[in-house]
C-alpha positions as CSV (number, residue, x, y, z in Angstrom):
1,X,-35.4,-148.6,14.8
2,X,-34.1,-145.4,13.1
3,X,-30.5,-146.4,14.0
4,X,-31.0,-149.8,12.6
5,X,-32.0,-148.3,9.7
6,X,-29.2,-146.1,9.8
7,X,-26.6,-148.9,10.0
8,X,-28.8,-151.0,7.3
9,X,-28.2,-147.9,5.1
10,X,-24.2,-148.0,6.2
11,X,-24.0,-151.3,5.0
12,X,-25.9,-151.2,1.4
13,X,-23.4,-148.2,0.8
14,X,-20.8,-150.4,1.9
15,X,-21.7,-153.5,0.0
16,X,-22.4,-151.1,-3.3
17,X,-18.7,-148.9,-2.8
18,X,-17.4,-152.5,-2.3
19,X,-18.9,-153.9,-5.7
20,X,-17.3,-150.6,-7.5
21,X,-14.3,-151.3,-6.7
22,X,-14.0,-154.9,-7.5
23,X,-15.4,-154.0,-10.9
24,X,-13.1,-151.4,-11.7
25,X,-10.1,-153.3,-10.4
26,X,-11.4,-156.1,-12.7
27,X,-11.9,-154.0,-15.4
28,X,-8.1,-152.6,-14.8
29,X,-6.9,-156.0,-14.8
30,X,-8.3,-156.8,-18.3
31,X,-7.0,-153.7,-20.0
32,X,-3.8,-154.8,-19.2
33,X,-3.8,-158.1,-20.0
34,X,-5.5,-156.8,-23.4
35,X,-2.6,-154.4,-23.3
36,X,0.1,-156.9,-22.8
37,X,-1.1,-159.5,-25.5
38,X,-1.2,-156.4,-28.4
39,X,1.6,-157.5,-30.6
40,X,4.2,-154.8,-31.1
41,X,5.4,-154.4,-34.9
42,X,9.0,-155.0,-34.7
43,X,8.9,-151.7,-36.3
44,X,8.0,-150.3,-33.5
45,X,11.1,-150.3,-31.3
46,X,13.9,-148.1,-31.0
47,X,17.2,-149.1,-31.4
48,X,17.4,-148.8,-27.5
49,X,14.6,-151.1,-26.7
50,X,15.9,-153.7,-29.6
51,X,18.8,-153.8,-27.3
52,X,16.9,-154.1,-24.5
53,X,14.3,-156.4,-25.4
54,X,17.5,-159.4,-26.4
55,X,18.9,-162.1,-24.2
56,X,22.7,-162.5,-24.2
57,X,22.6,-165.5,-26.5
58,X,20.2,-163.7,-29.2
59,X,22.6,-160.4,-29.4
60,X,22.5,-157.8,-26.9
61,X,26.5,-158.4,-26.3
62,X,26.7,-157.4,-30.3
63,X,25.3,-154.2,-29.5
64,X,28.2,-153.7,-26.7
65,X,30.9,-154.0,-29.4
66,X,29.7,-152.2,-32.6
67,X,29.5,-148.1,-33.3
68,X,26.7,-146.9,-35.2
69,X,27.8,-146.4,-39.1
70,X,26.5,-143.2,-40.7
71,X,26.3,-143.5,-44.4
72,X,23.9,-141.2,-45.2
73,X,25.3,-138.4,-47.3
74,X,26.1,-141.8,-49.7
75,X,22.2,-142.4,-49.8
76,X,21.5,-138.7,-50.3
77,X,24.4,-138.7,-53.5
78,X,22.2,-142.0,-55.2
79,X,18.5,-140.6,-54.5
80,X,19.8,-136.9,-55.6
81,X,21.1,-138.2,-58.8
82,X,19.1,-136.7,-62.0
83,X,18.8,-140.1,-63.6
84,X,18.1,-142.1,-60.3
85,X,15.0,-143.8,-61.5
86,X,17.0,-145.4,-64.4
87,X,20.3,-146.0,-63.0
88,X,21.5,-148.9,-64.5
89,X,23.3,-150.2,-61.5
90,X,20.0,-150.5,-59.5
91,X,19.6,-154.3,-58.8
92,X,16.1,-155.8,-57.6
93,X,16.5,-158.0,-54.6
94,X,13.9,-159.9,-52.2
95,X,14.8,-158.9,-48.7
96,X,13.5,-160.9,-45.1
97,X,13.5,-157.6,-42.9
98,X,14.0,-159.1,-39.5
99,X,16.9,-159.3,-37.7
100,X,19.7,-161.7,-38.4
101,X,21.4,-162.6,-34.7
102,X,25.2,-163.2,-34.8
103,X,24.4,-166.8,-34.6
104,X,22.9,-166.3,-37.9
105,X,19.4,-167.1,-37.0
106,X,16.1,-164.9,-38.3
107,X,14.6,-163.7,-35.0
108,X,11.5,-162.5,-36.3
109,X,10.2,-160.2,-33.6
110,X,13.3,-157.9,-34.4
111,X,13.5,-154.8,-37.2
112,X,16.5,-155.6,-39.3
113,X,17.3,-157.5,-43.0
114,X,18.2,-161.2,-42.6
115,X,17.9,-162.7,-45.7
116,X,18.8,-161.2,-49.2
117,X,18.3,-162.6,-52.5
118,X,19.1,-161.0,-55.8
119,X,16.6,-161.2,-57.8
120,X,16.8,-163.0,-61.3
121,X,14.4,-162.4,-64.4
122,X,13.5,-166.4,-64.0
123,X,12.4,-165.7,-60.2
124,X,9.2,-166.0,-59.6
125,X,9.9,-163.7,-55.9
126,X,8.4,-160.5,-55.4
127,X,11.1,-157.7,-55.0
128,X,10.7,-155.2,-52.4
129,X,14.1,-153.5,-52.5
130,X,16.3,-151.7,-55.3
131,X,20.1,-152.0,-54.7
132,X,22.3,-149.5,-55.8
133,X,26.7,-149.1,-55.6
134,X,27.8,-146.1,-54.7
135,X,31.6,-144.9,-53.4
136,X,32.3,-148.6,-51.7
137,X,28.8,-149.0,-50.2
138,X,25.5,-150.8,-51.1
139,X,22.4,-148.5,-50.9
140,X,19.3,-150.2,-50.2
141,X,16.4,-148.7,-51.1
142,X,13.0,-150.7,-50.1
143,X,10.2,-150.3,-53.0
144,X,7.3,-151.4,-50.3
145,X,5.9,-149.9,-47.0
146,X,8.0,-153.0,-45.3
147,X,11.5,-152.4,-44.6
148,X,14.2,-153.4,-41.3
149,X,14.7,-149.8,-40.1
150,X,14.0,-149.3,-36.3
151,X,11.3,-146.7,-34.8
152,X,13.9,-144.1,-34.8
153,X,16.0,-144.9,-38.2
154,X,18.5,-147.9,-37.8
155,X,19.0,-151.0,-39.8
156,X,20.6,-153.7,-37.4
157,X,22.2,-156.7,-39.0
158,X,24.0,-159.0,-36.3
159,X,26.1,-161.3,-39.0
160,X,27.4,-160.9,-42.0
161,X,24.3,-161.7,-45.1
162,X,25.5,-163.4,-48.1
163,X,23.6,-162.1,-51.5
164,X,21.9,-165.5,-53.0
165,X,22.9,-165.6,-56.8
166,X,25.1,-163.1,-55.9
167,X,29.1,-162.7,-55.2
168,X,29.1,-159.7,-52.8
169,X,28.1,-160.3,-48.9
170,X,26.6,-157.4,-46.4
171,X,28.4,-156.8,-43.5
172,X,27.4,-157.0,-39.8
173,X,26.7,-153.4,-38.2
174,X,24.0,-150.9,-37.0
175,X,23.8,-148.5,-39.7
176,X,21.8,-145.2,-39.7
177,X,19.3,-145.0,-42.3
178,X,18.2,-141.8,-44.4
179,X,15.3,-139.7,-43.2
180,X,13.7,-137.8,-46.3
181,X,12.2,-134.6,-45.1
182,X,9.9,-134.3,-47.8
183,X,8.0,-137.9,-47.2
184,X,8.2,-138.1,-43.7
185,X,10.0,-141.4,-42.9
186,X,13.3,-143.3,-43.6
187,X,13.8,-144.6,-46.9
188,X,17.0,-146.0,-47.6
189,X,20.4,-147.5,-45.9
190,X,23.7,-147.9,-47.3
191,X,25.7,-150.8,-45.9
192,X,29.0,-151.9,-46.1
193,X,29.6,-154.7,-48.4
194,X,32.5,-157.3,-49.2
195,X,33.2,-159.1,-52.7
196,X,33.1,-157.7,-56.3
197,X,30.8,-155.7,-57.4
């Protein structure tokens, strides 16, 4: 009697050890799938995993071919200047910040600027961007928390963006944005740019 018992006992521990782990290995398997469905800000990635996270056909042979374009002593010359807050040359424009592929399509899971429209007085779009021309380049300034720059401070744009109501077109390339020290984040880009100005 006393070693049925004993084995009796055996087998409730087994049968409650046994329940544990099914409900933790159940438990495990939701967090990730909770885990895995959290949508990432494109925001969020580094230039690195951007690269990583496109097929062929979306862009990751673009990143193969271009060098990284460091315009940001131009940045620091426009948001230095005394009278930046009413330079004349600072144009308003509406900007899409996701990633333009090289085929020219929006993917919209990707930090970057796709679409850009300057903005005229009869517009009824919100402007989230100032625009300003400085030695050859366009400096972009966003005006909102919302801009194309990756986790660590990149603007990718795979083609080349023509300006609605505009003459001047931006050109394709990874361009480093311009860190600001005192706020604590990026804050502008300055791109290369074809056309008059």
């Amino acid at each position: 009697m006393k070693n049925a018992k004993i084995v009796m006992g055996a087998l409730a521990l087994a049968v409650v050890a046994a329940t544990i782990i099914a409900c933790n290995k159940e438990k495990t398997t939701q967090q990730e799938s909770q885990a895995s469905q959290k949508v990432t800000s494109p925001n969020d990635l580094t230039l690195a995993e951007m690269k990583e996270a496109l097929g062929w056909e979306e862009g990751k042979a673009f990143f193969e071919n271009q060098s990284i374009k460091d315009y940001t002593a131009v940045c620091e010359m426009v948001l230095n200047d005394c009278g930046f807050a009413e330079k004349e040359a600072g144009l308003p424009y509406v900007i899409s910040w996701v990633f333009r592929q090289p085929d020219g399509i929006c993917n919209y899971n990707m930090p970057g600027s796709c679409l850009v429209i300057r903005k005229k007085d009869s517009s009824s779009l919100q402007a989230n961007a100032l625009g300003y021309f400085e030695n050859g380049k366009l400096v972009i300034v966003p005006t909102t928390e919302e801009n194309g720059f990756t986790a660590d401070g990149y603007l990718v744009i795979g083609s080349t963006i023509e300006i609605q109501y505009d003459s001047i077109a931006i050109q394709e390339g990874i361009y480093t944005a311009y860190y600001d020290e005192n706020v604590g984040k990026f804050i502008a880009v300055a791109v290369d740019y074809c056309g008059a100005d």
